[in-house]
C-alpha positions as CSV (number, residue, x, y, z in Angstrom):
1,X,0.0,0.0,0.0
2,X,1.5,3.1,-1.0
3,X,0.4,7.0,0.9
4,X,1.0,9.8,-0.8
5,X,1.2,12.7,1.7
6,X,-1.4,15.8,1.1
7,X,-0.2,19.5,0.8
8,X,-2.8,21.9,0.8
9,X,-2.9,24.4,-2.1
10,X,-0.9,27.3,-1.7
11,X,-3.7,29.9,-3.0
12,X,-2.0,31.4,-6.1
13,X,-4.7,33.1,-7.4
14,X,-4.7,35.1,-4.0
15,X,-0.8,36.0,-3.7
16,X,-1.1,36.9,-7.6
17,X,-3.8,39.5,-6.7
18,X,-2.0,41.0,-3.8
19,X,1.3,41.5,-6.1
20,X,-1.0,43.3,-8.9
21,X,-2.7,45.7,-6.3
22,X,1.1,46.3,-4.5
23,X,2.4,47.0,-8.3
24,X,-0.7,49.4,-9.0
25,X,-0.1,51.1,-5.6
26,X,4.0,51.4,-6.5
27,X,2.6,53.0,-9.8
28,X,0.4,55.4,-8.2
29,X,2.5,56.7,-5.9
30,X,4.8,57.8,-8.9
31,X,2.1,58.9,-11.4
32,X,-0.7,61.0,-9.0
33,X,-2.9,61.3,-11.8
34,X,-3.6,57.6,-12.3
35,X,-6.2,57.7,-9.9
36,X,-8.7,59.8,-12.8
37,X,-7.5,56.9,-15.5
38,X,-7.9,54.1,-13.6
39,X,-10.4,54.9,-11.1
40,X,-14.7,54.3,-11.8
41,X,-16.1,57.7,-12.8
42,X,-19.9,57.2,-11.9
43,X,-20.8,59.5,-15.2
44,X,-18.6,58.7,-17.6
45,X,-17.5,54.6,-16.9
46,X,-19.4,53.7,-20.3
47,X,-17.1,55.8,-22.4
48,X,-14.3,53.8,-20.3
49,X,-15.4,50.6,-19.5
50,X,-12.1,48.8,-18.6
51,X,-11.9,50.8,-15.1
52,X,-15.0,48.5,-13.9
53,X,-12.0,46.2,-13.5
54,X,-9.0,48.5,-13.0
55,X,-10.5,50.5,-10.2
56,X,-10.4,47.4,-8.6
57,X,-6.6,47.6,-8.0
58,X,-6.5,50.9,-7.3
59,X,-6.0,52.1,-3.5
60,X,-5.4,55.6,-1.6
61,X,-4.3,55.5,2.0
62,X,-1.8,53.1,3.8
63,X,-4.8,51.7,6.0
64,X,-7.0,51.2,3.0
65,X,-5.5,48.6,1.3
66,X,-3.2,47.0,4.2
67,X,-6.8,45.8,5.6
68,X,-7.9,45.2,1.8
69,X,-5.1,42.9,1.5
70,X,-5.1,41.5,4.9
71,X,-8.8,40.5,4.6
72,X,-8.2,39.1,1.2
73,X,-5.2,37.2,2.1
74,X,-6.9,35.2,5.3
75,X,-10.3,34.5,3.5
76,X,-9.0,34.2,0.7
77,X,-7.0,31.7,0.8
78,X,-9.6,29.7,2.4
79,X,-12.0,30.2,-0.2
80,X,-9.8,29.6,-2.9
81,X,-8.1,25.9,-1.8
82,X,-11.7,25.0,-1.2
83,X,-13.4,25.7,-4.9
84,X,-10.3,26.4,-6.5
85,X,-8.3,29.0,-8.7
86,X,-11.1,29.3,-11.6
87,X,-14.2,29.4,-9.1
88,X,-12.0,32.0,-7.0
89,X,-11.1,34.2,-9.3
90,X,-14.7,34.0,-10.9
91,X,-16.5,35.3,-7.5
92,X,-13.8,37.8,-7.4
93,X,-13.9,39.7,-10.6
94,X,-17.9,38.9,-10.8
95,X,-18.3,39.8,-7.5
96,X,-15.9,43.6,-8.0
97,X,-17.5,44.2,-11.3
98,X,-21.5,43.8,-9.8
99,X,-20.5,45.9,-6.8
100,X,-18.9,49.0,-9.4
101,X,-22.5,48.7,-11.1
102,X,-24.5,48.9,-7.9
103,X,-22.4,51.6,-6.9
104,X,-23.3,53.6,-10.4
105,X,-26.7,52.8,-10.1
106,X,-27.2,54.1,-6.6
107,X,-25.0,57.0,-7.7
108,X,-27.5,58.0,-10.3
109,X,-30.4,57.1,-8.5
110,X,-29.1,59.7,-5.5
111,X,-28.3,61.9,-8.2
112,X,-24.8,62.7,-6.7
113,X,-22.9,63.6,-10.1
114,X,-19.8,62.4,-11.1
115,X,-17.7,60.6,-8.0
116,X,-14.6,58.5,-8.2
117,X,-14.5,55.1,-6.7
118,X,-11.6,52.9,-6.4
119,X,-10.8,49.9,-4.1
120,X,-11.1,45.9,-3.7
121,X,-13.8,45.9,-1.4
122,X,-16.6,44.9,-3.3
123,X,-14.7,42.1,-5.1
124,X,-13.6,40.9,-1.2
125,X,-16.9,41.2,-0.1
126,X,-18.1,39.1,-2.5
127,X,-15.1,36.3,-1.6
128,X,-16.6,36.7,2.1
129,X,-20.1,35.7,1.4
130,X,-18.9,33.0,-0.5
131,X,-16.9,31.7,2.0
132,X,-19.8,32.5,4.5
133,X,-22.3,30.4,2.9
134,X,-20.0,27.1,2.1
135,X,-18.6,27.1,6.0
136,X,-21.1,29.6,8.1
137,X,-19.8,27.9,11.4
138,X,-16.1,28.5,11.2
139,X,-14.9,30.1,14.1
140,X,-12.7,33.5,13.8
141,X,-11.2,35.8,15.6
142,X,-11.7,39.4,14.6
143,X,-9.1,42.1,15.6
144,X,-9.7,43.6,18.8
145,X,-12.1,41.4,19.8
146,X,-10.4,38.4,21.4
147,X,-13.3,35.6,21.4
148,X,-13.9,33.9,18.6
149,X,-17.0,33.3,16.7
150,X,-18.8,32.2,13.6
151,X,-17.7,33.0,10.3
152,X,-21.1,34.4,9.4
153,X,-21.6,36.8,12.6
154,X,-18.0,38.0,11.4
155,X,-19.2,39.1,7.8
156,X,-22.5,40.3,8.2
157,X,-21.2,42.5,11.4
158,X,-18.2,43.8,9.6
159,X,-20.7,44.9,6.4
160,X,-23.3,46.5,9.1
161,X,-20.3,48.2,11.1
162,X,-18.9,49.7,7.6
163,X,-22.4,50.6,6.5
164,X,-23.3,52.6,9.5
165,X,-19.6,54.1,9.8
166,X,-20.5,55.4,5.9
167,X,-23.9,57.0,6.7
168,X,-22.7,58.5,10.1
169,X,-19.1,59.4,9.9
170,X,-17.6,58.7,6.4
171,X,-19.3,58.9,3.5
172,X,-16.5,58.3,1.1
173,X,-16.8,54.6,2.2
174,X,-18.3,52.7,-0.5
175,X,-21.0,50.9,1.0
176,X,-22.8,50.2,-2.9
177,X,-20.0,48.2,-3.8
178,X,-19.6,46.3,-0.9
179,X,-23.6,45.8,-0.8
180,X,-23.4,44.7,-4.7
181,X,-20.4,42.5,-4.3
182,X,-21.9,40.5,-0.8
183,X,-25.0,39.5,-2.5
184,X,-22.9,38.3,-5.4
185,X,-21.1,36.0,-3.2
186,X,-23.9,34.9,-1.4
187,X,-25.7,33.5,-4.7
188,X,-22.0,32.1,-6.1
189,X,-21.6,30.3,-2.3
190,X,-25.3,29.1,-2.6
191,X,-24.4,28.0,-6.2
192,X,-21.1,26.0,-5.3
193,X,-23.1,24.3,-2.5
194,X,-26.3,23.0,-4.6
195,X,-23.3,22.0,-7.0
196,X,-20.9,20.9,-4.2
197,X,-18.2,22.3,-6.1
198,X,-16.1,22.9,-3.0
199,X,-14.1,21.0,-0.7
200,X,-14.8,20.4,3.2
201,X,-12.2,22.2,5.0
C-alpha cells in the first residue's frame, strides 16, 4: 500500500492578486494622476469601460489597502483551496464588477454627479459571502475582539459596522460596492453548495 502525503494548495490566485494591487499602488505613488485613468467615474465609466475592473486595484491611504489585502489574504486563501483557482477568481472579478454597477446605479439614483471610486472591497466582499455560505460555522477571531466566533456573525457584522460608519461618519466609504459584491457572493456560495463544487475544510 503506498500513501501519498497531502499538501494543501498554496492559493496562487490570491498572492497573484496582492502582487498586482502592491504593483498598481507602486505605480500610483509615482504617477498621481492615475487615480482619474484608472479609477470608476460614476458618469462617464461607459465611455471607459475597462476601469469597472482597474478601479479594482486601485487604492489611496496606507490603511486602505493594508486591511484590503489583509482580509483578502486570510479568506482568501480559504476560499480559494476550497473551490479552486477558476471558481476563486470568478466570485472575485464577478463579485468587483456587480459591486462597481450597484455603486453607479445608486449614484445615479441619488443623483450625486460624477464621484470616483476605487478599491477591492466589493470584489472581497463578495469572496466573504462566498466563503460565509459554504462554511457559516467557522470560528474567527476578529481584531480587537479576542473571542472567537462564527464566520457568518463576522461578515454580516463587519458589512453593518462599515455601513453605519458610511452613513454616520464617512461617506467616502463605498457601502454600494460592498452591498453589490456580498449579495454576489452569497448566490456564487449558494451555487457552489447546490453543485458541491467545494471542498470540506
Amino acid at each position: 500500500m503506498v500513501y501519498k502525503r497531502y499538501q494543501q494548495p498554496e492559493a496562487k490566485s490570491v498572492l497573484i492578486l496582492i502582487a498586482i494591487n502592491i504593483i498598481f499602488l507602486i505605480a500610483l505613488l509615482v504617477k498621481d494622476n492615475l487615480y482619474l485613468t484608472l479609477g470608476l467615474q460614476s458618469a462617464t465609466w461607459y465611455k471607459e469601460p475597462w476601469t469597472l475592473v482597474t478601479s479594482l486595484f486601485v487604492h489611496d491611504f496606507p490603511w486602505h489597502i493594508i486591511f484590503n489585502m489583509l482580509t483578502l489574504y486570510f479568506l482568501g486563501s480559504y476560499l480559494c483551496n476550497m473551490i479552486g483557482d477558476a471558481r476563486f477568481c470568478a466570485v472575485y472579478f464577478v463579485g468587483g464588477i456587480v459591486g462597481n454597477l450597484f455603486y453607479i446605479l445608486i449614484e445615479h439614483l441619488l443623483g450625486h454627479g460624477n464621484s470616483l471610486a476605487f478599491g477591492a472591497s466589493g470584489a472581497i466582499f463578495a469572496v466573504a459571502g462566498a466563503f460565509t455560505i459554504l462554511a457559516p460555522k467557522m470560528k474567527v477571531v476578529v481584531f480587537p475582539i479576542p473571542v472567537p466566533m462564527p464566520l457568518w456573525v463576522a461578515i454580516i457584522g463587519g458589512f453593518l459596522l462599515l455601513t453605519g460608519l458610511a452613513f454616520a461618519v464617512d461617506n467616502s466609504i463605498g457601502w454600494q460596492a460592498h452591498t453589490g459584491g456580498l449579495l454576489t457572493g452569497l448566490i456564487a456560495g449558494y451555487i457552489l453548495k447546490k453543485r458541491r463544487k467545494y471542498i470540506l475544510l
